[in-house]
C-alpha positions in Angstrom: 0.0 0.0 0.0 1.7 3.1 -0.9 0.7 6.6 1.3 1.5 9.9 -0.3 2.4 12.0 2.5 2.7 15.7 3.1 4.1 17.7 6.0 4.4 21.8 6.4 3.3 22.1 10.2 6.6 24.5 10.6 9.4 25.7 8.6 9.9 22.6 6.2 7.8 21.4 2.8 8.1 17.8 2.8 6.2 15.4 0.1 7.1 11.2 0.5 5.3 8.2 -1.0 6.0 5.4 1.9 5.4 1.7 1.3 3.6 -0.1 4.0 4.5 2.0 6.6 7.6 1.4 6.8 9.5 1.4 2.9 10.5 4.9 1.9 9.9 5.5 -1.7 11.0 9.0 -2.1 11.2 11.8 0.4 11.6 15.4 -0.7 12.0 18.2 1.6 12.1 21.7 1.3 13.6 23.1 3.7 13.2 27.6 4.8 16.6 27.5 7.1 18.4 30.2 4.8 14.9 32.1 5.0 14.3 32.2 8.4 18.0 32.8 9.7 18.0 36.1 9.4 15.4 36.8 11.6 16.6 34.3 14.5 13.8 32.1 14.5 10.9 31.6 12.4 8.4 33.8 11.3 5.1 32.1 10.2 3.3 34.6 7.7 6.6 33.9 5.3 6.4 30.3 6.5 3.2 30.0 5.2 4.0 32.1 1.8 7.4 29.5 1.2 5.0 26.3 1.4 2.6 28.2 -1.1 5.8 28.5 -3.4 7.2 25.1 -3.0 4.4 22.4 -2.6 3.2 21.9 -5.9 6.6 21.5 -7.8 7.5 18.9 -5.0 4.5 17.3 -5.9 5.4 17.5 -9.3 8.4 16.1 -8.6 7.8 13.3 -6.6 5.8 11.7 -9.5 8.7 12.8 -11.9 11.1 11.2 -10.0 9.5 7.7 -8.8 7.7 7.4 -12.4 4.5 6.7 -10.5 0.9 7.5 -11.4 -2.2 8.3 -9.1 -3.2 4.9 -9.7 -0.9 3.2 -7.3 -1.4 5.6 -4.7 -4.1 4.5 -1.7 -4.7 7.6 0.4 -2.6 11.0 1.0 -1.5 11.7 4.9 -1.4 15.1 5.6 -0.4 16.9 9.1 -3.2 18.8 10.4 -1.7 19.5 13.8 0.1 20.4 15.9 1.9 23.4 14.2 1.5 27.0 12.6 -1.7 27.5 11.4 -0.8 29.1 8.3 1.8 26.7 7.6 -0.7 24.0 8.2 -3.0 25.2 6.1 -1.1 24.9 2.8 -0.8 21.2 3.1 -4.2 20.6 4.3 -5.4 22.5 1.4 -3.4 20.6 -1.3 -4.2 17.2 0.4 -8.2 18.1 0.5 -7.8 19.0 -2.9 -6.3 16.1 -4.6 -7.7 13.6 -2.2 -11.5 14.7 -3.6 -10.3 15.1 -7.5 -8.4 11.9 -7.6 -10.9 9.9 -5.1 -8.4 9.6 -2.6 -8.8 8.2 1.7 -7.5 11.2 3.7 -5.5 10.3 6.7 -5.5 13.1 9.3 -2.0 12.6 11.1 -0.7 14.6 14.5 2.5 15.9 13.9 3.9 14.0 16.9 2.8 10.9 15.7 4.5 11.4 12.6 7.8 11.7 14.9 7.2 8.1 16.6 6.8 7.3 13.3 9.6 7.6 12.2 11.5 4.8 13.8 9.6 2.5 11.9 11.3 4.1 8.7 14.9 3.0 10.3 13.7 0.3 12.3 11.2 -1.5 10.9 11.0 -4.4 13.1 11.0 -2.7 16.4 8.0 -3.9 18.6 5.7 -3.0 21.1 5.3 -1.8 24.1 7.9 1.5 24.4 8.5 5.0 25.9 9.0 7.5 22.8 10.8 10.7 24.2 10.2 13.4 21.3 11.9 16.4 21.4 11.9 19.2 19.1 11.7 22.5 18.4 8.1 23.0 19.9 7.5 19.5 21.5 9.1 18.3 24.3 6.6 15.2 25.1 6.9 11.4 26.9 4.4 9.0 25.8 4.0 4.9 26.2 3.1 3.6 23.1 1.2 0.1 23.4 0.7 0.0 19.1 0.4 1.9 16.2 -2.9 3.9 17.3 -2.9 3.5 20.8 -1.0 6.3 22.8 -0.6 7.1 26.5 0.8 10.7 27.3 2.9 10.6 30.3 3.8 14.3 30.2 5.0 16.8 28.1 6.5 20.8 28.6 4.7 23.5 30.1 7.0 26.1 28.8 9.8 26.1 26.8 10.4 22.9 24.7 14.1 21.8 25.0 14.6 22.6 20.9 12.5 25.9 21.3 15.2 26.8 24.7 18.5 25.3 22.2 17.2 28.4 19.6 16.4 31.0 22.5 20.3 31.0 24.0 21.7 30.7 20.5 19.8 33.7 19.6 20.4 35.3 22.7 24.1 34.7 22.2 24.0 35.6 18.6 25.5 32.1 17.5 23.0 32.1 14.5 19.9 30.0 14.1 18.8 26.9 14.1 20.1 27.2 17.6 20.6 23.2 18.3 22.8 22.2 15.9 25.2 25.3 16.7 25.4 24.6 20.2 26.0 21.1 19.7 29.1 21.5 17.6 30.3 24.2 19.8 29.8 21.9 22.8 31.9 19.3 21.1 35.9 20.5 23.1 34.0 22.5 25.7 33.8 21.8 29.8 30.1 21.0 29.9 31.0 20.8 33.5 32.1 24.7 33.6 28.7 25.9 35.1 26.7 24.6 37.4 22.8 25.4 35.5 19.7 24.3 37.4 18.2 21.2 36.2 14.4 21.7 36.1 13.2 18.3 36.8 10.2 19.9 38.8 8.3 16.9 40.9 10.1 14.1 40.3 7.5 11.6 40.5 5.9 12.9 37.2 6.9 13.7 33.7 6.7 17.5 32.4 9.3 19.7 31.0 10.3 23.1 32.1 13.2 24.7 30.2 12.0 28.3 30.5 14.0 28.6 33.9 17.1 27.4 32.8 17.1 29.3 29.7 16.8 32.3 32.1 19.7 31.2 34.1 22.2 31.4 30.9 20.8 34.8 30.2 21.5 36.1 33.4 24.9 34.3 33.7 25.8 35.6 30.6 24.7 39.5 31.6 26.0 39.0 34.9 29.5 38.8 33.7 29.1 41.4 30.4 29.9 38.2 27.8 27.9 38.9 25.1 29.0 37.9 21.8 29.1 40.6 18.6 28.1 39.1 15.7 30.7 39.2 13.1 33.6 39.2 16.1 35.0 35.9 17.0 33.0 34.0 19.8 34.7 34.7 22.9 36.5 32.4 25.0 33.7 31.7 27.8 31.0 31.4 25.0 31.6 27.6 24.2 31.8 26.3 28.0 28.5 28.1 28.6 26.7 26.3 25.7 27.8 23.2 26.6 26.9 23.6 30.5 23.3 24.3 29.3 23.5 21.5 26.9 24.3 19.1 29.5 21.7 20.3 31.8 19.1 19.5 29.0 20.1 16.7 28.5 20.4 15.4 32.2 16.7 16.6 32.6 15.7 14.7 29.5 17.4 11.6 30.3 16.2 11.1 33.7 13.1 11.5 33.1 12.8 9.2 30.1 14.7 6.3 32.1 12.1 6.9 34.9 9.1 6.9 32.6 10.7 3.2 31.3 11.0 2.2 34.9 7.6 3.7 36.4 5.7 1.8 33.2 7.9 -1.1 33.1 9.3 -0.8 29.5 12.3 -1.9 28.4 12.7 -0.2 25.1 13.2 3.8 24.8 12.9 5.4 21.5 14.1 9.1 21.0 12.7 11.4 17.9 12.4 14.6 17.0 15.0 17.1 15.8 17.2 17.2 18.6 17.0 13.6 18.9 20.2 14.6 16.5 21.8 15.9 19.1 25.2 14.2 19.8 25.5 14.5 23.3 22.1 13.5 24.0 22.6 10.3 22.1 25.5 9.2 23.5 25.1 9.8 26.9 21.5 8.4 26.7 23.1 5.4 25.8 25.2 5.1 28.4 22.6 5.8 31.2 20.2 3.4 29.4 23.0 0.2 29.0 23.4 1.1 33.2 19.2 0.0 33.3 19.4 -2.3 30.6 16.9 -0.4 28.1 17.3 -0.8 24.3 17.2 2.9 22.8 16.2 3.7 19.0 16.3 6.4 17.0 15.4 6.9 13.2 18.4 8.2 10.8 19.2 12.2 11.3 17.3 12.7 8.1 14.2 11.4 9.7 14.3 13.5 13.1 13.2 16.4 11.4 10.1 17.6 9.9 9.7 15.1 6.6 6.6 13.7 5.1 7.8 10.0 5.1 6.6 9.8 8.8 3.8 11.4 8.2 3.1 8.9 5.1 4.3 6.3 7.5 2.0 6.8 9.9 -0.9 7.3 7.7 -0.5 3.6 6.6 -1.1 2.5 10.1 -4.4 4.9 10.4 -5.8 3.6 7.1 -5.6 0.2 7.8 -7.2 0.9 11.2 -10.0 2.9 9.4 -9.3 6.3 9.9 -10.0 8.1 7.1 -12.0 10.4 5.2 -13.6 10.1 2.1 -15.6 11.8 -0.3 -17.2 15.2 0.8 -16.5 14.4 4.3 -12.9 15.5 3.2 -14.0 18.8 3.4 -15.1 18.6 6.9 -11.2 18.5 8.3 -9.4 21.2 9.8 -6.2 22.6 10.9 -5.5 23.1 14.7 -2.2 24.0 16.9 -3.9 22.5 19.8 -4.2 18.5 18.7 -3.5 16.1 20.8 -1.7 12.7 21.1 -2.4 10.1 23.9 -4.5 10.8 26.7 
């Protein structure tokens, strides 16, 4: 069964045809990085007017590319939340549209979902029960996941996601944006052990985020001690051990509370997604601590933690075959929202 899948809940166009869940045909995806980066972050009302530019010739493409015809195609997944509602809007659109013309299912996927997803796409035997810790730019959630439609949210941020706080201190600090992948490689022959940064684990016994806090912490460290960095000077020597001090308190908070979730629900199998599942610290130091409880972690290739329409088309395979999907008129019925959730 091949899903065509389409993604623009943020920053990124993505168009994928995905094979029984878990084959990748193609995956295209546009990306608004060089866009956005001048502004530090992004700004949805040119979000939204990129996707307009770019989502029909991926389209276009996609069938150029694979040579294959609306024929072979059983239903388009499209992300209708969470995400910016502009943004959102483009793909829904294109999906509604196509999906009534060409007598297409519609498969209504949650962003988030899409992320679990994902693992399937590098991992395609991996099996049930397990803890999926997303984190990303917006989402910072915990969830048990029993099979492919049935969720359990354990917790997820009140504040400041972890990816959202990785772009706040790289703006802040005028290291450029995306923020995560910045801080990582400055992190790399730092002292992440410089400064001693609050870990926010907030009541231990459960399993929310708060990053806001510690994001404050680095700006007032930073203005305490008159380090700001000039853009267009060379960063300054303290820059790089603060970074990687904030880093490592991320990742501490996020590790401890995905090893707890696996021991509270009595998983054995930890899978981390999302963009800064790329992160290298977090990776390698999650393995450690989870080879210390003896939990199997999984994560999908770095071309797959980010926004892509493969796990959306991934996931829509598993929602089709469970039945849900839209037909006919009802298509029309479907909306965008930034407030959809996953689990309950």
């Amino acid at each position: 069964m091949n899903i065509l899948g389409i993604e623009s809940s943020c920053d990124e166009t993505s168009v994928a045809i995905v094979k029984d869940g878990r084959e990748i045909i193609i995956n295209l995806v546009a990306s608004q990085i060089s866009t956005h980066r001048k502004f530090g972050g992004v700004v949805p009302e040119v979000a939204s007017r990129k996707h307009i530019e770019v989502i029909i010739p991926l389209l276009e493409k996609v069938f150029q590319e694979t040579g294959m015809n609306w024929k072979k195609i059983e239903a388009i997944a499209v992300t209708i939340g969470p995400g910016l509602i502009g943004s959102l809007l483009i793909g829904l659109s294109a999906a509604k549209a196509m999906a009534y013309v060409k007598q297409k299912s519609l498969v209504p996927i949650n962003h988030l979902e899409g992320h679990i997803k994902s693992v399937f796409l590098t991992h395609p035997d991996l099996e049930f029960p397990f803890i999926a810790l997303i984190v990303s730019g917006g989402h910072t959630s915990l969830l048990s996941v029993y099979d492919h439609t049935k969720f359990k949210l354990l917790g997820a941020t009140r504040d400041d996601a972890a990816g959202e706080a990785f772009d706040k201190v790289a703006r802040f600090l005028h290291l450029g944006y995306p923020g995560g992948p910045l801080i990582d490689r400055l992190s790399k022959k730092a002292n992440s052990s410089a400064i001693k940064f609050p870990r926010a684990y907030m009541d231990k016994d459960r399993f929310d985020f708060s990053f806001s806090g510690l994001k404050t912490s680095v700006f007032n460290y930073v203005r305490s001690r008159d380090l700001a960095f000039i853009p267009g000077e060379e960063i300054s020597e303290g820059i790089p051990d603060i970074v990687a001090s904030f880093q490592e308190a991320v990742v501490d908070v996020l590790i401890f509370k995905a090893l707890r979730a696996c021991k509270c629900e009595g998983i054995k199998q930890l899978v981390l997604v999302g963009g800064v599942a790329c992160n290298s610290r977090l990776r390698d130091k999650l393995k450690i601590e989870a080879r210390k409880e003896d939990i199997e972690v999984y994560y999908p290739a770095p071309n797959l933690c980010t926004d892509n329409a493969a796990m959306i088309a991934g996931a829509g395979f598993f929602q089709k075959i469970a039945g849900n999907y839209l037909t006919g008129k009802d298509i029309f019925n479907l909306n965008a929202t930034n407030t959809v959730s996953i689990g309950k």
